[in-house]
N, CA, C and O of each residue as an XYZ file, in Angstrom:
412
protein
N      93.661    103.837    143.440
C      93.217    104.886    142.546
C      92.880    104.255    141.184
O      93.475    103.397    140.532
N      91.821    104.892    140.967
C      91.311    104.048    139.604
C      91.897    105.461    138.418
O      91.706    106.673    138.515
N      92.779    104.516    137.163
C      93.075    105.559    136.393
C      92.124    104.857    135.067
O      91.705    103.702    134.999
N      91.908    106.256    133.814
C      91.643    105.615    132.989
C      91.985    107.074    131.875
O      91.601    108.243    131.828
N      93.121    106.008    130.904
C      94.108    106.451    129.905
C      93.635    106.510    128.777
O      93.840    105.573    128.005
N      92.764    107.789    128.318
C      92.128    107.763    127.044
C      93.117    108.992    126.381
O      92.513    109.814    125.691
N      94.582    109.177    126.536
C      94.949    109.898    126.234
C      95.153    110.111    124.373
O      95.444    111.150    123.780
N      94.884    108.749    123.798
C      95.214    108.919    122.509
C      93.886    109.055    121.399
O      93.798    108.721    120.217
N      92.976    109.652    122.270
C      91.640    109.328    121.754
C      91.444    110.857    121.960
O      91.870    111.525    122.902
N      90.535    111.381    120.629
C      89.539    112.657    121.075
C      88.055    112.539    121.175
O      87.193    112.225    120.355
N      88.012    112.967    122.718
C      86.990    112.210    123.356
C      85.985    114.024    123.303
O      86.388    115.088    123.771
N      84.919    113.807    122.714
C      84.116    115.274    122.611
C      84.066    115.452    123.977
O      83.973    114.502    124.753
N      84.135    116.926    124.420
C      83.980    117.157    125.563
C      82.729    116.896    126.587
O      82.824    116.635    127.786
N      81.352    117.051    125.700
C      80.479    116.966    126.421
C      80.036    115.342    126.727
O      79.050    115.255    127.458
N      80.565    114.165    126.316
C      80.311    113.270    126.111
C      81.669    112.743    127.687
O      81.309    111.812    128.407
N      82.750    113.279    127.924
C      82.957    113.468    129.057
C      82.872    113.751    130.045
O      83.389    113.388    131.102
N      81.954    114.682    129.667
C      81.619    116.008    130.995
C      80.607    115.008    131.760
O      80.551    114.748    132.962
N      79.775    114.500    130.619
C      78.509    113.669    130.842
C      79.281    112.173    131.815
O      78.977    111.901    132.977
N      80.151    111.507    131.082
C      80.506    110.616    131.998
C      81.580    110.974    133.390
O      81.655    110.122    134.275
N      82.338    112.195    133.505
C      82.360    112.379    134.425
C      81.524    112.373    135.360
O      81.646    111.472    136.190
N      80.293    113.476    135.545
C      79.328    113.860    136.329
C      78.985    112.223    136.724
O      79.337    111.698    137.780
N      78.331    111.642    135.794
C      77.702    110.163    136.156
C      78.293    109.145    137.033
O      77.662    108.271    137.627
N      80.355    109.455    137.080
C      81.082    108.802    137.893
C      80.800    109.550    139.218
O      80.310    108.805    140.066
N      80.931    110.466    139.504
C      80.720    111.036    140.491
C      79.399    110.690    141.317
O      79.604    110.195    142.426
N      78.361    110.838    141.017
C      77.142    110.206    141.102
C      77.238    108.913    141.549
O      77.384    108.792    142.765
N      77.196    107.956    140.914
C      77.986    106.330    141.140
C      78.686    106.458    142.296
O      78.348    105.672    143.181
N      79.585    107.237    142.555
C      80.441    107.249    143.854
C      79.984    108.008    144.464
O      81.028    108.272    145.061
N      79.431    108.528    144.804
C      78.611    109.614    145.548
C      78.079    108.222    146.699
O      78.380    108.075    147.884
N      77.199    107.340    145.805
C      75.815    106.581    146.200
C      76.465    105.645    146.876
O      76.173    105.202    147.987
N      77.514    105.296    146.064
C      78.366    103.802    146.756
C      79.107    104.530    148.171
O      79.411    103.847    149.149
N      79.307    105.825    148.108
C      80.163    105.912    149.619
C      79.426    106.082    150.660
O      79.857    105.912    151.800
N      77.914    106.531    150.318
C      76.839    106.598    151.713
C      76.752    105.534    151.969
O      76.145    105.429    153.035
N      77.135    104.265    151.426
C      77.185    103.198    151.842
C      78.441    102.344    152.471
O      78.478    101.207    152.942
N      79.491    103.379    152.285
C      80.812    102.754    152.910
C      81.530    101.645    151.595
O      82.658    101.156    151.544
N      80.628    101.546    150.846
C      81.160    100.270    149.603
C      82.421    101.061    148.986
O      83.403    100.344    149.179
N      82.818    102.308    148.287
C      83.628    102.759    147.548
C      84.202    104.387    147.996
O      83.484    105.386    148.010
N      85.393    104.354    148.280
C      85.650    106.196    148.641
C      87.448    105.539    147.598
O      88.346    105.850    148.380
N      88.043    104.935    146.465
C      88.245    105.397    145.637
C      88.780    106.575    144.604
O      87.906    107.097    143.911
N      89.922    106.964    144.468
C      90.430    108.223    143.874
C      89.855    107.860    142.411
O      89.562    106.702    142.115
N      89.724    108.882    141.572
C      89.532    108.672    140.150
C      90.786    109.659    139.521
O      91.224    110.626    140.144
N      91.345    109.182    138.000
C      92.134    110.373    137.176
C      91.557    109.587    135.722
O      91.308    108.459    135.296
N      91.535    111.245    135.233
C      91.068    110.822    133.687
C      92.021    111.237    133.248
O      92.703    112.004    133.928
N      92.484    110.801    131.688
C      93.629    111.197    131.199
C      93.331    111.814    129.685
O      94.241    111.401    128.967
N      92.758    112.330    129.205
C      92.367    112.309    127.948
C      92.672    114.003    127.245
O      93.241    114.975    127.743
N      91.873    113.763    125.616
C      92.152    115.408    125.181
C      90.673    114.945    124.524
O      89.939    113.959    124.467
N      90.767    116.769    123.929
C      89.623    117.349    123.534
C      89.268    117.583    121.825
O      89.875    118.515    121.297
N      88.535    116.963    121.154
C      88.723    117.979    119.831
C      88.322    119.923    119.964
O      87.403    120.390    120.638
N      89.166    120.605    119.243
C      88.890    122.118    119.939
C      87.513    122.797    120.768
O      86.579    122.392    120.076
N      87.232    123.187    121.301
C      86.179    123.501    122.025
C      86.741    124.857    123.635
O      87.748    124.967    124.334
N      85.520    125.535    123.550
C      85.948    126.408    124.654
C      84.620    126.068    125.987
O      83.511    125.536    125.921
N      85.507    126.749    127.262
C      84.624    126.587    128.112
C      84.289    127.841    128.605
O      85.174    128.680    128.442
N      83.420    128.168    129.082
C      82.940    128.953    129.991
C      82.297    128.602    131.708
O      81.355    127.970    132.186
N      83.175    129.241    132.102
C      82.925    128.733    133.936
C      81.659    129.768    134.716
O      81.253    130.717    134.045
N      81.230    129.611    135.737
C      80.424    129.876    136.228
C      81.097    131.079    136.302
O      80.263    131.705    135.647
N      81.935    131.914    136.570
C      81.939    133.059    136.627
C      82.388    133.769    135.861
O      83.111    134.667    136.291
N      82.139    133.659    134.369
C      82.493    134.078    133.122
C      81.585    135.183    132.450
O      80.392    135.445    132.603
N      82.825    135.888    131.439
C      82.040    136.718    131.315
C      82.173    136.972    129.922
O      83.362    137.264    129.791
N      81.368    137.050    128.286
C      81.350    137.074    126.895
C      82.219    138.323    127.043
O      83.202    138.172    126.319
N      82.252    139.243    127.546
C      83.311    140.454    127.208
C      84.741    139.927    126.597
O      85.421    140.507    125.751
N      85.071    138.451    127.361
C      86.614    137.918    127.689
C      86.539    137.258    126.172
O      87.611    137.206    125.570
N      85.226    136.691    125.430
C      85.673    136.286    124.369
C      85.935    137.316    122.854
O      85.628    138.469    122.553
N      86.571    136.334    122.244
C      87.391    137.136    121.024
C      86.232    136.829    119.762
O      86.262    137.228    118.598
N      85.537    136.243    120.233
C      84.461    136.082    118.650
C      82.790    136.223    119.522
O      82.394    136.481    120.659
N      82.290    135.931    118.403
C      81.026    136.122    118.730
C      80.403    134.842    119.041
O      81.007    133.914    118.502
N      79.558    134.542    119.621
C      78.732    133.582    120.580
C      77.976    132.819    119.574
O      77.800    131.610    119.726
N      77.393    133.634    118.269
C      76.187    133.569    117.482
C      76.927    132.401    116.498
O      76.259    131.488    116.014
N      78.512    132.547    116.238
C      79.369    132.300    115.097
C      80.339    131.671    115.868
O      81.262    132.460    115.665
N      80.851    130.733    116.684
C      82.227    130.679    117.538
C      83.037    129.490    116.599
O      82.437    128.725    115.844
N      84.157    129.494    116.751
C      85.158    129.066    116.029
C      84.849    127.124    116.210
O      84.959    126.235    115.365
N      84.523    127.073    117.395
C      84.443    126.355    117.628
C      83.418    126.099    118.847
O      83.105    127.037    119.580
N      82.841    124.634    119.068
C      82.215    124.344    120.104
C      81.481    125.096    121.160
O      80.564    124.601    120.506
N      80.870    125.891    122.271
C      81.184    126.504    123.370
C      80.247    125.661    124.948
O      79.061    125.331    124.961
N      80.969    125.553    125.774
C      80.126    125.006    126.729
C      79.736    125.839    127.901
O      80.460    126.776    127.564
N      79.288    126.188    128.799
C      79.082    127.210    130.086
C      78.975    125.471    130.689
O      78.261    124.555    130.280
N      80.161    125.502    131.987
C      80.221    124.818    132.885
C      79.198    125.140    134.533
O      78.310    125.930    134.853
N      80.040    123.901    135.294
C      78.837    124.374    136.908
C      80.551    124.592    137.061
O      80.497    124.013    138.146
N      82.158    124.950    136.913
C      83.013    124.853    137.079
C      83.639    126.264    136.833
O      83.702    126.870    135.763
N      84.164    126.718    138.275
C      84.835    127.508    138.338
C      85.579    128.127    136.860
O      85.535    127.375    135.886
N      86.252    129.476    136.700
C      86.840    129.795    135.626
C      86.864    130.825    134.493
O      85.755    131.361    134.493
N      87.500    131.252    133.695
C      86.622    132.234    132.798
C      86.791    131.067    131.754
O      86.780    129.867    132.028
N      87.003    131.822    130.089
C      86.850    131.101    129.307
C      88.137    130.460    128.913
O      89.263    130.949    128.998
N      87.815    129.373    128.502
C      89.080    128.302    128.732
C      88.746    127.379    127.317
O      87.670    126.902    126.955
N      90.492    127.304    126.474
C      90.498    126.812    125.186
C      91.080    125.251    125.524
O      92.207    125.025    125.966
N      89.852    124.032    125.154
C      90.748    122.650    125.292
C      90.677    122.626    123.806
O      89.854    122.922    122.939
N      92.106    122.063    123.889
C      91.978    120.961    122.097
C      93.212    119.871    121.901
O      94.083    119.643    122.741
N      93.072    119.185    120.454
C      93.815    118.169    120.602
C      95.809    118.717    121.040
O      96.381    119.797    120.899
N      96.185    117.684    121.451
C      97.618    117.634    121.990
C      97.552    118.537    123.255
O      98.584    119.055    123.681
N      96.492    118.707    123.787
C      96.271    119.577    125.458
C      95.593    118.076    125.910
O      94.497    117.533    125.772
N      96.529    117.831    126.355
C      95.663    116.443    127.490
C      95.300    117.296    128.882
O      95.978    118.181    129.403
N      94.335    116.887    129.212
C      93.529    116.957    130.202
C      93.472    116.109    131.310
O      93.112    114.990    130.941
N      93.646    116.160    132.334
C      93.423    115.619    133.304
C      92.639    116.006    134.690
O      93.215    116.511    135.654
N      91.436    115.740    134.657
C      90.079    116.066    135.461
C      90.230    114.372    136.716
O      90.117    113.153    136.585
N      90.493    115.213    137.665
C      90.347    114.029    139.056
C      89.523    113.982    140.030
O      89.316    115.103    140.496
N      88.933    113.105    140.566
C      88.114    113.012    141.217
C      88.788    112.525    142.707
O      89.207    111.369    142.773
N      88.911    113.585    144.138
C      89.255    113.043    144.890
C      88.193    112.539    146.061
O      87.519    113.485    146.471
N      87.952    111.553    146.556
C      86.743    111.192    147.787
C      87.270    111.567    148.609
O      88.466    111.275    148.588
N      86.759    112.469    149.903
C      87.157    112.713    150.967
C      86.194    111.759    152.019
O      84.970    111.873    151.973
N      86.572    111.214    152.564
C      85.404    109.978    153.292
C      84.931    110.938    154.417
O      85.842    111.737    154.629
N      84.132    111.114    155.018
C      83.854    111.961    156.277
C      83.851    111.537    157.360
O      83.000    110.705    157.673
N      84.634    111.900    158.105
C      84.811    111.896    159.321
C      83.900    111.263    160.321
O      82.815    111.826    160.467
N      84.181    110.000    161.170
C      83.694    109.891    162.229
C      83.966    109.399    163.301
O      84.536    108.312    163.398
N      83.445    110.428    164.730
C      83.725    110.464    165.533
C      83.578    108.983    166.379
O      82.478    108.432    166.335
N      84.544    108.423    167.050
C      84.652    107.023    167.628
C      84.160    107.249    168.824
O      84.070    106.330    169.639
């Protein structure tokens, strides 16, 4: 399992989100090839910022969209709206499931 401990760092969210996705990708390509199936864990936090998940809905927030306290992102990730910030470590994992084949 590959770990990587950015827990003492505030890492902007979208600048994660971005290198998450891109790991995934990377391993995506390397396992159609049998080269890498690999666990991933990230360890890190957020400076304040909210999320919004694919099945979210502005009713649930407490401010306005136009003005928000902070940050806001709409994810491809399950959820309603969801508050990261610093001293909330995060941990987003990536598990490979290798697929199955029949002998």
């Amino acid at each position: 399992c590959e770990c990587y401990d950015l827990h003492n760092e505030l890492i902007p969210y979208d600048r994660a989100w971005l290198w998450q996705k891109s790991i995934v990708q990377k391993k995506q390509s390397l396992m159609v090839n049998d080269k890498d199936d690999s666990d991933l864990v990230i360890v890190l936090q957020h400076p304040s910022v909210y999320t919004l998940g694919t099945g979210s809905s502005d009713k649930f927030l407490h401010f306005s969209l136009e003005d928000p306290p902070y940050e806001v992102y709409r994810t491809d990730r399950g959820g309603e709206v969801t508050y990261h910030g610093p001293g909330q470590v995060f941990i987003p994992m990536t598990i490979y499931k290798k697929p199955y084949k029949n002998s």
